[in-house]
N, C-alpha and C positions, 0 to 999 in steps of 0.2 A: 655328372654329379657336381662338379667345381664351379660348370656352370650356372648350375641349380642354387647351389649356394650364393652364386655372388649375384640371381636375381634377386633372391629373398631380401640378399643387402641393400638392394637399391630399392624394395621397395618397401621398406621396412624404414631407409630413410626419408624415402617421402611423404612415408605416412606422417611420420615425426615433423615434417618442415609442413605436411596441410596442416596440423595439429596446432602445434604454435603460431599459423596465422602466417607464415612466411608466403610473398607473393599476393600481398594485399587480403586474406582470407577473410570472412567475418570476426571469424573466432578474437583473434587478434583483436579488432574493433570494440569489439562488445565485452570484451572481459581483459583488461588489458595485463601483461604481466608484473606491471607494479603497481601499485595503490594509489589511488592521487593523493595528494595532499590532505591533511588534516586540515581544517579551518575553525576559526571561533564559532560555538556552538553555544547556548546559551543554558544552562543547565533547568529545564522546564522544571515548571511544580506539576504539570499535565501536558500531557500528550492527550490529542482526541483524532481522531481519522475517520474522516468520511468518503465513503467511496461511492460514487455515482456509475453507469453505465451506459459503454457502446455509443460514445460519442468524440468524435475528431476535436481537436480545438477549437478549429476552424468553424464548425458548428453552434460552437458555445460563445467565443470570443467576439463579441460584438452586434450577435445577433440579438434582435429586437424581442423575442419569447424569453431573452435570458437576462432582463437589465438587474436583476442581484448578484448574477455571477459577476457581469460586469462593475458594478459601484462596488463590490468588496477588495474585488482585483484591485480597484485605483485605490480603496484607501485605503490596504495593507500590500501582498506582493503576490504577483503573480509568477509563475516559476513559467519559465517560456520555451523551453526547448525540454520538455519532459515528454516521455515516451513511454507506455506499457512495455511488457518484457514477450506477449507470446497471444496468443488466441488458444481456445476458447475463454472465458470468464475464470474458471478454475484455479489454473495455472498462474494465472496473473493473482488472484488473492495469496494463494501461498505463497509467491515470491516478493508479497509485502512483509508478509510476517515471519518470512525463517530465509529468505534470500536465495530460493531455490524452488523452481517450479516442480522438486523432487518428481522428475521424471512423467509425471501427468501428464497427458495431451488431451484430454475431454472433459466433463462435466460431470463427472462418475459420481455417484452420491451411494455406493458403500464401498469405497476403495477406502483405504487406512497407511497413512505411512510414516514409518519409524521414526524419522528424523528430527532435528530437535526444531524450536521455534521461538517465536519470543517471550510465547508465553514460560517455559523455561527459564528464560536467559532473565525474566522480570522479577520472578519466584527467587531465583538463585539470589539477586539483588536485593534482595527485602522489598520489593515492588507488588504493586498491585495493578491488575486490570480485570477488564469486561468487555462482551462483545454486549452491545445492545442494538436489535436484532428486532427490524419492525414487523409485527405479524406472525412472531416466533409466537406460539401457541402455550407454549410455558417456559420456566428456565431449563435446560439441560436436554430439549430437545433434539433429535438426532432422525428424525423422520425425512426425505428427503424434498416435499414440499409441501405447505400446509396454506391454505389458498395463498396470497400472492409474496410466501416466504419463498426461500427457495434456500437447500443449505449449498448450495454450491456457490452460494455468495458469503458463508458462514466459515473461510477459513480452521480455525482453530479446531474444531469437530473433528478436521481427518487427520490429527498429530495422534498416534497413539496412548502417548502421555495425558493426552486430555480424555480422549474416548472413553478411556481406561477407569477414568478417577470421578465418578456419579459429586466429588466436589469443585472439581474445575471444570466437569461439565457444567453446575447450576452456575458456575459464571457467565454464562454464555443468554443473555435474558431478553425479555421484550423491552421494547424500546421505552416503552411506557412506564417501564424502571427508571431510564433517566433523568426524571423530572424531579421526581421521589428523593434520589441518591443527592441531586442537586441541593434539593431543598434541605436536607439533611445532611450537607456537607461531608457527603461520603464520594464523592466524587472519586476511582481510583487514580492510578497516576497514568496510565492509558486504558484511553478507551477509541473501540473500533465499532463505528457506528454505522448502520446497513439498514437503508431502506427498502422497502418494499419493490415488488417487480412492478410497479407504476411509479412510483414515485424516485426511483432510482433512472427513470428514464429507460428501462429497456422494453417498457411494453406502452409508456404512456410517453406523452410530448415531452421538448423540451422546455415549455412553459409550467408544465406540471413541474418537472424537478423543481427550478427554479423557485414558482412557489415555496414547495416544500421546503427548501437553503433556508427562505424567508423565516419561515414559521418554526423552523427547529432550530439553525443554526446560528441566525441574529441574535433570539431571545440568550443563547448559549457564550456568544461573546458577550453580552454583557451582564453573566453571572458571577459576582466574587470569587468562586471557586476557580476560574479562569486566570485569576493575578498569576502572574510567572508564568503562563501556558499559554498552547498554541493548540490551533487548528489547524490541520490539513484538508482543503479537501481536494481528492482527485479521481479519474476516471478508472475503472479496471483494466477497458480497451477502449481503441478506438476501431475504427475499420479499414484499415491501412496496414501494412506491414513494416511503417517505417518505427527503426526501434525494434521488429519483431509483432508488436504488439501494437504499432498505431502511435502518431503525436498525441495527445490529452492535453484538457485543459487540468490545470495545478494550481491551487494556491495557497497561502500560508500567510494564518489571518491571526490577532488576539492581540493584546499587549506586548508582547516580546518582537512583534513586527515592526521593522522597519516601516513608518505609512509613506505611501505610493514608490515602493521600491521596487526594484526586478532582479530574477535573478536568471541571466541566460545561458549558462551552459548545458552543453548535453548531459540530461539525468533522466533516471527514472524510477522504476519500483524500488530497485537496490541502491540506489540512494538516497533515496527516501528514507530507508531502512538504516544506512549507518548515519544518516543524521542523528535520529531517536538514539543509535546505539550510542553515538559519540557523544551527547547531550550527556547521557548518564552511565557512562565510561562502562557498558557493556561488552562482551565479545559479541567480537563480528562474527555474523552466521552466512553462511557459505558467499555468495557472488557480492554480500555488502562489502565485500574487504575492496571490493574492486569499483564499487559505486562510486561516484561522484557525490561527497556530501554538500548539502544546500549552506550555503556561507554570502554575507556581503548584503542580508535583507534583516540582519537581528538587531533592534534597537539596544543603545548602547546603557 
C-alpha cells in the first residue's frame, strides 16, 4: 500500500513538471508562464482583418502570382515570424477571435461553444463590429455552406452568445455590405472580413487571392473611414506544423503603419488578438495574455 502511494507521488509529480513544460516540453514554448511585455499600441479608430487561406509564407512572399501581397508588404510592414495556432481552418479562426481553439479539432459546422469572444469583450466596450462574409447568402446566416461560403471560415456563428441573439447574428453580413457601410460612414470599429473559397485561396490560385487584395483591399486603404486604422491581413493556416499551425504570411498595412517596417518576433493568432485588445484596453481572452503583442511597426 505505502508502495502504492508513493508511485502515485511520483507520478503525479511528473505529471505536474510535463505540464509546466519542464524538460524543454512544447507547452512551456507555446504559452509561456508570464506575459511578454506590453508595447505601444496605437489606439485604432478601426480595426479590419482579413483572413486568407492554406498558404506557407514561403508561398506567398516573393512569389511572382503574388506581387500585391508583395508591394504592400514593402510599403507598410510585414509581420515575419508569425505562425497559425493549429490545423484544421476552424480552430485557427476561433483562436483569432476569443484566444482559444475552445477545444475544436475539425471543421464541424453545427458544434456551438460557450465560451466568450470578442465579439463580447467589443459590446461590453461600447464597440462595434461585423463579420463581412463573401457569398454569405444573407445576414445572420448560419447554414453550413452556400456555394463558395463556407461557415467554418465564419468564426463568430459557433460563440453561443451570438447563435443565440437573431441581432448579432444579422451582424455577421455579405461582403457586398462593405461597400455600402463605407460609403455611408458606418464603417464599425472591427471588422472581420472573409472571402470566398476561391478567392481566399483554398480552392483557387494564388494569383487569384492576390487579385482579389487588389480589388478589395487597396480600394479599403485608401477610404477616409480608415484614418487612425489599420488592416491586418493574414493566413488561417499554413501546411506546416511549425507554430502548430504553419508559418503564414502577415501584414499590417493603413495609416497608423510604420511604411516599409518589420516586425520579427515570434507571433501569431494570440497575438494578433492582444494587439487589438491592448489598442483598446480590452480583457485578454484566454491564450492572448500570453501572445506576443505586434509593437516597433506603428507610425508615430
Amino acid at each position: 500500500m505505502a508502495r502504492e502511494a508513493a508511485l502515485i507521488r511520483t507520478l503525479a509529480v511528473a505529471l505536474v513538471l510535463a505540464v509546466s513544460g519542464c524538460g524543454g516540453g512544447s507547452a512551456l514554448a507555446t504559452f509561456p508562464k508570464k506575459p511578454p511585455p506590453s508595447v505601444r499600441v496605437p489606439a485604432f479608430t478601426h480595426v479590419v482583418l482579413v483572413v486568407f487561406e492554406n498558404h506557407e509564407a514561403s508561398e506567398i512572399g516573393g512569389n511572382p502570382d503574388a506581387p500585391r501581397f508583395d508591394a504592400l508588404g514593402r510599403r507598410y510592414a510585414t509581420l515575419t515570424s508569425y505562425d497559425a495556432v493549429a490545423h484544421p481552418s476552424l480552430p485557427n479562426y476561433l483562436a483569432l477571435v476569443s484566444g482559444s481553439t475552445q477545444g475544436i479539432t475539425s471543421d464541424c459546422t453545427d458544434c456551438i461553444v460557450p465560451g466568450r469572444s470578442l465579439a463580447g469583450a467589443l459590446a461590453a466596450a461600447g464597440k462595434t463590429w461585423k463579420t463581412y462574409a463573401e457569398d454569405l447568402p444573407y445576414p445572420g446566416f448560419t447554414g453550413g455552406s452556400a456555394g463558395r461560403y463556407a461557415k467554418k471560415h465564419d468564426p463568430f456563428l459557433y460563440f453561443r452568445g451570438v447563435a443565440d441573439s437573431r441581432a448579432l447574428r444579422n451582424r455577421v453580413v455579405p461582403l457586398t455590405q462593405l461597400g455600402r457601410d463605407l460609403a455611408r460612414h458606418r464603417l464599425p470599429d472591427f471588422s472581420l472580413v472573409i472571402p470566398n473559397l476561391c478567392n481566399d485561396m483554398h480552392d483557387c490560385s494564388v494569383a487569384t487571392g492576390d487579385a482579389w487584395l487588389q480589388a478589395h483591399v487597396e480600394p479599403l486603404l485608401r477610404s477616409p473611414e480608415l484614418h487612425g486604422g489599420v488592416v491586418f491581413v493574414v493566413f488561417d493556416e499554413g501546411t506546416s506544423d511549425t507554430g502548430g499551425g504553419g508559418r503564414i504570411e502577415a501584414l499590417a498595412l493603413g495609416p497608423t503603419v510604420r511604411r516599409g517596417s518589420r516586425f520579427t518576433k515570434p507571433t501569431n493568432h494570440y497575438g494578433l488578438l492582444r494587439t487589438i485588445e491592448d489598442a483598446w484596453k480590452l480583457p485578454r481572452l484566454g491564450h492572448s495574455r500570453t501572445g506576443t503583442p505586434i509593437g516597433g511597426i506603428w507610425a508615430k
